[in-house]
N, CA, C and O atoms as CSV, one atom per row, in Angstrom:
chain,resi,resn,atom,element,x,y,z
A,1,UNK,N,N,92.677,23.581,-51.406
A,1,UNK,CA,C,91.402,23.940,-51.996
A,1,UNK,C,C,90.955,22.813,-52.929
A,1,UNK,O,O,91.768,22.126,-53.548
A,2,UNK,N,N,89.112,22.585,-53.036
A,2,UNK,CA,C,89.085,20.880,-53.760
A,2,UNK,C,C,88.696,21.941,-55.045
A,2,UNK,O,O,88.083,23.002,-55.169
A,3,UNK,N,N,89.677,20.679,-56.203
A,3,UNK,CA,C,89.398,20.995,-57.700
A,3,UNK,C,C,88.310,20.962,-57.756
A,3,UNK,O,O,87.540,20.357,-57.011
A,4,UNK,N,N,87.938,21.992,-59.177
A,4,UNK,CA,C,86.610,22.049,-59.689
A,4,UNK,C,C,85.994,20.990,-60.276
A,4,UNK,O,O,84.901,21.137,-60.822
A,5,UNK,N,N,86.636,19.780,-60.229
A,5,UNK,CA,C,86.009,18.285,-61.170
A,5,UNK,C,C,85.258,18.103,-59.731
A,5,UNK,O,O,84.029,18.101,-59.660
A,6,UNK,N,N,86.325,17.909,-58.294
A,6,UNK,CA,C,85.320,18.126,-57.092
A,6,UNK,C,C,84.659,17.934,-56.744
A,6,UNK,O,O,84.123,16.983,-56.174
A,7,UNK,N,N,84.377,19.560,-57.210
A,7,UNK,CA,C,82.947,20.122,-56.572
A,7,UNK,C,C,81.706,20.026,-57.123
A,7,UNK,O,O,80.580,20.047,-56.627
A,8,UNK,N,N,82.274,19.874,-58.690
A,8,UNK,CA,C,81.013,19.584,-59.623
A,8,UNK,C,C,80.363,17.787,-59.418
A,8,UNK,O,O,79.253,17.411,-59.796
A,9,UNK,N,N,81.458,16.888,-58.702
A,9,UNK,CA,C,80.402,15.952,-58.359
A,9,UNK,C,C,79.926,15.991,-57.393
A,9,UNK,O,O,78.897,15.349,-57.182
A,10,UNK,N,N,80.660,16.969,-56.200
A,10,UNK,CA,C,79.738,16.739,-55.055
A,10,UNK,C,C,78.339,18.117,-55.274
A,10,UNK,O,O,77.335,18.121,-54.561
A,11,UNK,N,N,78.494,18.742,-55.936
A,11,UNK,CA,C,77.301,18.875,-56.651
A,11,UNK,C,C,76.140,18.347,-57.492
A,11,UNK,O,O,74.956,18.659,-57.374
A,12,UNK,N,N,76.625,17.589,-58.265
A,12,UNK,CA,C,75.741,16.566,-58.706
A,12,UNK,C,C,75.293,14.792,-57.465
A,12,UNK,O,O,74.694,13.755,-57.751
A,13,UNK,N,N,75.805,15.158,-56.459
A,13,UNK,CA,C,75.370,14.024,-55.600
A,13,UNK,C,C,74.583,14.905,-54.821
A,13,UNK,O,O,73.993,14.325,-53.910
A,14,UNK,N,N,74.451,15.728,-54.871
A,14,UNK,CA,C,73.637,16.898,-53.926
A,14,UNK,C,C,71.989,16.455,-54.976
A,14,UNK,O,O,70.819,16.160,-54.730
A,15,UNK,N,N,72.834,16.648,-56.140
A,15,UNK,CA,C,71.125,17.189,-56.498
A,15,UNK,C,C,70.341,15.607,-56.507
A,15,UNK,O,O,69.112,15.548,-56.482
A,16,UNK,N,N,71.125,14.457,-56.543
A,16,UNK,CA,C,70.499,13.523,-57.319
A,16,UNK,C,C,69.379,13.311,-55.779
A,16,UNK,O,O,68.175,13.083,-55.901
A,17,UNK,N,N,70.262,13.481,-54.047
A,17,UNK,CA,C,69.359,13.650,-53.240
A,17,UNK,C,C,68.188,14.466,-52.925
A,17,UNK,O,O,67.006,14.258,-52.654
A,18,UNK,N,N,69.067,15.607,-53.083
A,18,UNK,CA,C,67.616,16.967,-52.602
A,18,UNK,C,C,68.076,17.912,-53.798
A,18,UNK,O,O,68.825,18.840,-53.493
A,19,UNK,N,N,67.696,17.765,-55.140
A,19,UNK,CA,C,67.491,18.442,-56.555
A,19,UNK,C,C,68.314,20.441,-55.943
A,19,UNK,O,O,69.429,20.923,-56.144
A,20,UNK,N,N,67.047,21.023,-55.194
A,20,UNK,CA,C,67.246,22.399,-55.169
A,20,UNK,C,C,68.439,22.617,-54.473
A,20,UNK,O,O,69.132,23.537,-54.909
A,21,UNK,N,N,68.907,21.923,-53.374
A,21,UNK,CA,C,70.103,22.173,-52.761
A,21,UNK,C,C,70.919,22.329,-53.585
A,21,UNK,O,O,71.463,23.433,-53.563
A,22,UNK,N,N,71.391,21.299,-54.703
A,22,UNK,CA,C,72.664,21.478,-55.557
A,22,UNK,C,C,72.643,22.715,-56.621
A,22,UNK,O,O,73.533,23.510,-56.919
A,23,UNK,N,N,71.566,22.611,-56.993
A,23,UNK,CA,C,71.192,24.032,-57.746
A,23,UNK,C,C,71.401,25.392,-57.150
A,23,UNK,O,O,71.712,26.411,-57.768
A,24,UNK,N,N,71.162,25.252,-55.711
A,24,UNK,CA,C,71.500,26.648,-54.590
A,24,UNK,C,C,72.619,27.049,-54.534
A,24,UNK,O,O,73.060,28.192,-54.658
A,25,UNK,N,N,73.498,25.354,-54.191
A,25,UNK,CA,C,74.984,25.900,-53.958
A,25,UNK,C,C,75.808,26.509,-55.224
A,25,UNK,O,O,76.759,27.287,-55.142
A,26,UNK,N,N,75.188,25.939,-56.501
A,26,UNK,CA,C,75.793,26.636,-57.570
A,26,UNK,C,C,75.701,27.799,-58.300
A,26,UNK,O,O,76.520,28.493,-58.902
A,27,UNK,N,N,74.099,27.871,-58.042
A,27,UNK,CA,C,73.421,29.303,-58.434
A,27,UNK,C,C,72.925,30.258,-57.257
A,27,UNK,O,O,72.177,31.179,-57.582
A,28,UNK,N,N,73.214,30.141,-56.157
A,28,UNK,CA,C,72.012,30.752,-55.434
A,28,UNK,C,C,70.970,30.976,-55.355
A,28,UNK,O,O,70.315,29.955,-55.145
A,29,UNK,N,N,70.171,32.199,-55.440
A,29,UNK,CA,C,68.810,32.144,-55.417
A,29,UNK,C,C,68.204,32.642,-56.599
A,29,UNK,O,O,67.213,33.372,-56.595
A,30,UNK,N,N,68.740,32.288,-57.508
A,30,UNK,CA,C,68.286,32.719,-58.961
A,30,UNK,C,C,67.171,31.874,-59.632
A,30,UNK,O,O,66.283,31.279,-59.021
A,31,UNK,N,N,67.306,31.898,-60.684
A,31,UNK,CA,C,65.798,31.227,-61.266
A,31,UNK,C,C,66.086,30.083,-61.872
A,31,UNK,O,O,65.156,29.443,-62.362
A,32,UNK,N,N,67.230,29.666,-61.948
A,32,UNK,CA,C,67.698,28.289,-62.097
A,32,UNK,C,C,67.018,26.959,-60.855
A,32,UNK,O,O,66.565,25.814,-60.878
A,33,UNK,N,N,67.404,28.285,-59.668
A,33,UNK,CA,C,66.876,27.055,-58.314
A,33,UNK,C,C,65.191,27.233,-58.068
A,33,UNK,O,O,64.513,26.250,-57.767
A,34,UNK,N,N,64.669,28.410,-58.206
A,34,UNK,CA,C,63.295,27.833,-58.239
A,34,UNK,C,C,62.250,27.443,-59.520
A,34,UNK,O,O,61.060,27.343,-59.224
A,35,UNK,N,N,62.673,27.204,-61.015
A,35,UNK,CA,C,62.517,26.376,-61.486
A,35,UNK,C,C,62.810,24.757,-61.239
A,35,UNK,O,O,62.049,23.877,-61.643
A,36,UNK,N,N,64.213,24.480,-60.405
A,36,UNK,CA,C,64.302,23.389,-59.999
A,36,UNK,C,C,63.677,23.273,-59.124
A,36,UNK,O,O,63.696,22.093,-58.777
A,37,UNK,N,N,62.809,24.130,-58.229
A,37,UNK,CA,C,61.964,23.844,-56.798
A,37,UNK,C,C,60.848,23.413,-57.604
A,37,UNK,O,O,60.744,22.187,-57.619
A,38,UNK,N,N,59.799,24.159,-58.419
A,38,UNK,CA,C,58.898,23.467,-58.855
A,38,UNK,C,C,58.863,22.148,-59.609
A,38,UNK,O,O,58.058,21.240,-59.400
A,39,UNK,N,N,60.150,22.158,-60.802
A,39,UNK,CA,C,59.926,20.866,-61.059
A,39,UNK,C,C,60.076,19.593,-59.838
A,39,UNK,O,O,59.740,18.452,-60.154
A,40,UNK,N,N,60.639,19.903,-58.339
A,40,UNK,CA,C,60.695,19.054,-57.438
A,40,UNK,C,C,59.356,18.782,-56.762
A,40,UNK,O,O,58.917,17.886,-56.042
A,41,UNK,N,N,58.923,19.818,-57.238
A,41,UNK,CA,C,57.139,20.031,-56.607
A,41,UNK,C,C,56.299,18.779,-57.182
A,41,UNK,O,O,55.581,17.933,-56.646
A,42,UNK,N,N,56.759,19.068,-58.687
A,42,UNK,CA,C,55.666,18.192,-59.499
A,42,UNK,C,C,56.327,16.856,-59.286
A,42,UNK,O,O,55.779,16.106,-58.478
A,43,UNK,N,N,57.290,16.495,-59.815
A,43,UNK,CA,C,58.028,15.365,-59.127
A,43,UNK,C,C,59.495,15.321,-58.874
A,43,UNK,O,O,60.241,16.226,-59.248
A,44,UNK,N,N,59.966,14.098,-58.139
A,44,UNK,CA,C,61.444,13.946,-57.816
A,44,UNK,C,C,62.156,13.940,-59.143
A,44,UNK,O,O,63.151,14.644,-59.314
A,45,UNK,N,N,61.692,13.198,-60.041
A,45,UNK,CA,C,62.777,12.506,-61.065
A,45,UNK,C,C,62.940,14.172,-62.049
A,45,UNK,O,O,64.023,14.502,-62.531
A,46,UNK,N,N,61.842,14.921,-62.171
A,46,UNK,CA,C,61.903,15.858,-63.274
A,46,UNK,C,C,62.902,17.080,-62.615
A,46,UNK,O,O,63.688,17.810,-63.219
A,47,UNK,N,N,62.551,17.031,-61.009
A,47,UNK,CA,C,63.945,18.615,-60.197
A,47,UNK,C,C,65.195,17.605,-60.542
A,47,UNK,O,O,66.243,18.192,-60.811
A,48,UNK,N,N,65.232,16.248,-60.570
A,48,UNK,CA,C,66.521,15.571,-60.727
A,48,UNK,C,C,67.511,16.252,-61.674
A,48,UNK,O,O,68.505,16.957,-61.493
A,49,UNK,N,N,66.542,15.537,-63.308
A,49,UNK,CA,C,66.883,15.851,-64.466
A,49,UNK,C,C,67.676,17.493,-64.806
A,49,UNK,O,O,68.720,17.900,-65.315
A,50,UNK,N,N,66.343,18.107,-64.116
A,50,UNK,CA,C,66.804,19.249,-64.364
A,50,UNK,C,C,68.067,20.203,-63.692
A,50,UNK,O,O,68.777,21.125,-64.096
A,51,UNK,N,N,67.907,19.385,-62.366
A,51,UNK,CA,C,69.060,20.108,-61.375
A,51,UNK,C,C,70.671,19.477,-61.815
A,51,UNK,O,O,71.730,20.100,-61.731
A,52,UNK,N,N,70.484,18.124,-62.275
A,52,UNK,CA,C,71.791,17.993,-63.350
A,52,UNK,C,C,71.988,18.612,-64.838
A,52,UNK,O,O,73.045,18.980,-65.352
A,53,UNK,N,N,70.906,18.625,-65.293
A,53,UNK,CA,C,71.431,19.524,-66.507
A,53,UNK,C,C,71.838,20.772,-66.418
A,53,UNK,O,O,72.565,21.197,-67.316
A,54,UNK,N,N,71.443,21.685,-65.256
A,54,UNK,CA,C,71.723,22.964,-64.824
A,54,UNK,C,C,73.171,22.847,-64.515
A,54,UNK,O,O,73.964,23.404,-65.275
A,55,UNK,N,N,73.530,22.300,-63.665
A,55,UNK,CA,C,74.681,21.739,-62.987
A,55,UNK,C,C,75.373,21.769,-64.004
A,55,UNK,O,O,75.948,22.834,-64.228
A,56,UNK,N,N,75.515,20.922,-64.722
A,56,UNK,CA,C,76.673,20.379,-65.792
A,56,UNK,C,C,76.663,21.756,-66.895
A,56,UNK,O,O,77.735,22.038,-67.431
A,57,UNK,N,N,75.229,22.726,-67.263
A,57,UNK,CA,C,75.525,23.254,-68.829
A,57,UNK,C,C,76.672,24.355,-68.829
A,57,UNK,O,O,77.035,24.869,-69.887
């Protein structure tokens, strides 16, 4: 089974590509990931930001 240090980067390489994906796999469909959908709406760099700070808090 892969350690949780892991998964949390291949989570954070998720988001730095497609922001909501990494946010999905960690939260599902909660409001973590479609706040990260809109900020991907408005732009790339801001679902970035945010889909790593989610990630990591």
């Amino acid at each position: 089974m892969a350690d949780e240090g892991t998964m949390n980067c291949i989570d954070i390489l998720l988001a730095i590509i497609l922001p909501p994906l990494g946010v999905f796999l960690k939260f599902g469909c909660q409001v973590e990931f479609w706040i990260c959908v809109l900020l991907t709406i408005f732009g790339w760099i801001p679902g970035i930001i945010y889909a790593i700070y989610a990630i990591t808090k």
